[in-house]
PLY file of the C-alpha trace (Angstrom):
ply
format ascii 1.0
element vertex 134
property float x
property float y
property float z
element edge 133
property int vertex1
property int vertex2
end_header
14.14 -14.08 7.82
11.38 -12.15 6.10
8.02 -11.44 7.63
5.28 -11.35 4.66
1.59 -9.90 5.29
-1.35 -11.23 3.93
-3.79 -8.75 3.24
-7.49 -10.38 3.28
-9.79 -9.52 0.37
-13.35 -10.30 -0.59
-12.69 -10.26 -4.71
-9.25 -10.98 -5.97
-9.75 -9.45 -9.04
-10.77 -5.85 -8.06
-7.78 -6.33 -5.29
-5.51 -7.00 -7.98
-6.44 -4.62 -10.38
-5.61 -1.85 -7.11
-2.78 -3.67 -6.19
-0.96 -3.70 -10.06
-2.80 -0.70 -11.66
-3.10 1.58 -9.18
-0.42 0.46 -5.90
2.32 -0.32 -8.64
2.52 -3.78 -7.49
3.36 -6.77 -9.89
1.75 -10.19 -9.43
4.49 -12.79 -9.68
2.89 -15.75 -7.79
-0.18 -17.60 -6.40
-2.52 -20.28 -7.54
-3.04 -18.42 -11.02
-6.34 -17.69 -11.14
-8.36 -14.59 -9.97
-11.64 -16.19 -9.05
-12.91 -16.57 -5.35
-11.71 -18.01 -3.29
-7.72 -17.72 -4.46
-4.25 -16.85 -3.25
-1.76 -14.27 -4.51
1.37 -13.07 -4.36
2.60 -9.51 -5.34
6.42 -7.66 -5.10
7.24 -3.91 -4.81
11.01 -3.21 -5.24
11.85 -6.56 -4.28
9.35 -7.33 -1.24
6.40 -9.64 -1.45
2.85 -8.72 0.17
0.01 -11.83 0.30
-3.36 -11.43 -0.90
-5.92 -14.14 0.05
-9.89 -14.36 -0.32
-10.14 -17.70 1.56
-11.57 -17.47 4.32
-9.46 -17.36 7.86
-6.35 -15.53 5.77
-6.19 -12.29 8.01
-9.09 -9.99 8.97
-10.17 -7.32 7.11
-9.07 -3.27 8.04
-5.45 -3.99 9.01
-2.54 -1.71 8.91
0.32 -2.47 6.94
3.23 -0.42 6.67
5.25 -0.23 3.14
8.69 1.91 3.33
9.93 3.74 0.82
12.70 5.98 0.18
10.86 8.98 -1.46
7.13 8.98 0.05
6.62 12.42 -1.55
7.62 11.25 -5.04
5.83 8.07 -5.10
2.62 9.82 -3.81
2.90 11.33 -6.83
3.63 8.75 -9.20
0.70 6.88 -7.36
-1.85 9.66 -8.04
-0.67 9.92 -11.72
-1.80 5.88 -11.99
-5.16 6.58 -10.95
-4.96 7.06 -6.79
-7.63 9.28 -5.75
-6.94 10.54 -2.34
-10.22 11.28 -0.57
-11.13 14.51 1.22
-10.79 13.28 4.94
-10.23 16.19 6.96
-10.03 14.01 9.82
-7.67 12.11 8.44
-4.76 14.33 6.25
-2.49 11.46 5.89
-4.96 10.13 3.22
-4.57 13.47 1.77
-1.18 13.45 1.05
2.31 12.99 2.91
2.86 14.57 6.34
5.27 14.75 8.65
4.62 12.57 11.78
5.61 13.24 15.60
7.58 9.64 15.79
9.97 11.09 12.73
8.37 9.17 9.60
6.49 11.16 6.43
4.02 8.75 5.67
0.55 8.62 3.94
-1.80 6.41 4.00
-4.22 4.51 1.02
-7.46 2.16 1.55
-7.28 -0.66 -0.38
-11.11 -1.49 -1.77
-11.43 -3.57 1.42
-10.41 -1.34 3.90
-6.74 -1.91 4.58
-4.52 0.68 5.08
-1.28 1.21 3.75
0.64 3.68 5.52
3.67 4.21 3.12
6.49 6.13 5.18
9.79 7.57 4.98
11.79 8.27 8.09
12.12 11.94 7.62
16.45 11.84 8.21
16.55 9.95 5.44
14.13 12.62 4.08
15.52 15.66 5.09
18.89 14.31 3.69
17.88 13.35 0.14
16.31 17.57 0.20
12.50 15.53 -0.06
10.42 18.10 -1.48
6.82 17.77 -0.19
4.07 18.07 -2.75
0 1
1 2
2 3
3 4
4 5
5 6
6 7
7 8
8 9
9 10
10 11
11 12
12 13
13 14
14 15
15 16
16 17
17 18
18 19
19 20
20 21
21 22
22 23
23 24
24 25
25 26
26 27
27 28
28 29
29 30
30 31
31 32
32 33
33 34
34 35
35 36
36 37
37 38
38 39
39 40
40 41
41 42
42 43
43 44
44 45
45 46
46 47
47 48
48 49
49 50
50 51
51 52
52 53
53 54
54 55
55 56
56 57
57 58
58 59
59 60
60 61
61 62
62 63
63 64
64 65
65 66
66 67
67 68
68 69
69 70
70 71
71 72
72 73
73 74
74 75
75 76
76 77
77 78
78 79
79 80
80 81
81 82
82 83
83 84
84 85
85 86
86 87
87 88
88 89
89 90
90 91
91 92
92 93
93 94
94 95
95 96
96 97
97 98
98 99
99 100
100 101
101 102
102 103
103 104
104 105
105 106
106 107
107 108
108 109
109 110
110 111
111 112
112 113
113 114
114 115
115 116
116 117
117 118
118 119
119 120
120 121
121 122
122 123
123 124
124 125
125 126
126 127
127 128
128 129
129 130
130 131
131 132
132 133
């Protein structure tokens, strides 16, 4: 079984052009064109994420999470295409990775619409693999 999100967005180009140029996403289904309302579907080492600008498909501001197995390297690799962390002091998870209290690393990124993507690592998996933080 395999439980895919749709993430709601009001333009499916500038969610796309995040998702792909920025996110590291590719687009490898949908209805094919990037004009509102439309439907598509990315991957990210071999898992699929919806995004939808029909109306009904999700509400925006959710939460998704997106593992990974090196959250410190692909922060970095994610900044290099273009990411642009804010300044949030009340929030330093969108500055960068940080160790959380329920044993993940994670950081988080708002797409244009306001969902977040909190991309973790558990940190055993972390500690064992000598993660470097940035």
């Amino acid at each position: 079984m395999a439980i895919v999100p749709t993430v709601r967005c009001r333009s499916m180009r500038r969610a796309l052009a995040f998702y792909t140029g920025v996110l590291d996403f590719e687009r490898v289904g949908g209805d094919g064109r990037p004009d509102d309302p439309s439907f598509a579907v990315l991957a990210r080492e071999g898992h699929r994420l919806f995004l939808s600008s029909h109306a009904g498909d999700g509400e925006f501001g959710q939460a998704i999470v997106v593992e990974t197995g090196d959250v410190d390297g692909l922060f970095r690799t994610l900044c290099g295409r273009g990411l642009n962390p804010p300044d949030r002091p009340e929030s330093p998870v969108h500055r960068g990775p940080v160790d959380q209290t329920w044993g993940t690393r994670e950081f988080y990124v708002d797409d244009p619409d306001g969902n977040t993507l909190r991309f973790a690592q558990r940190l055993q998996e972390h500690r064992a693999t000598g993660g470097a933080r940035p």
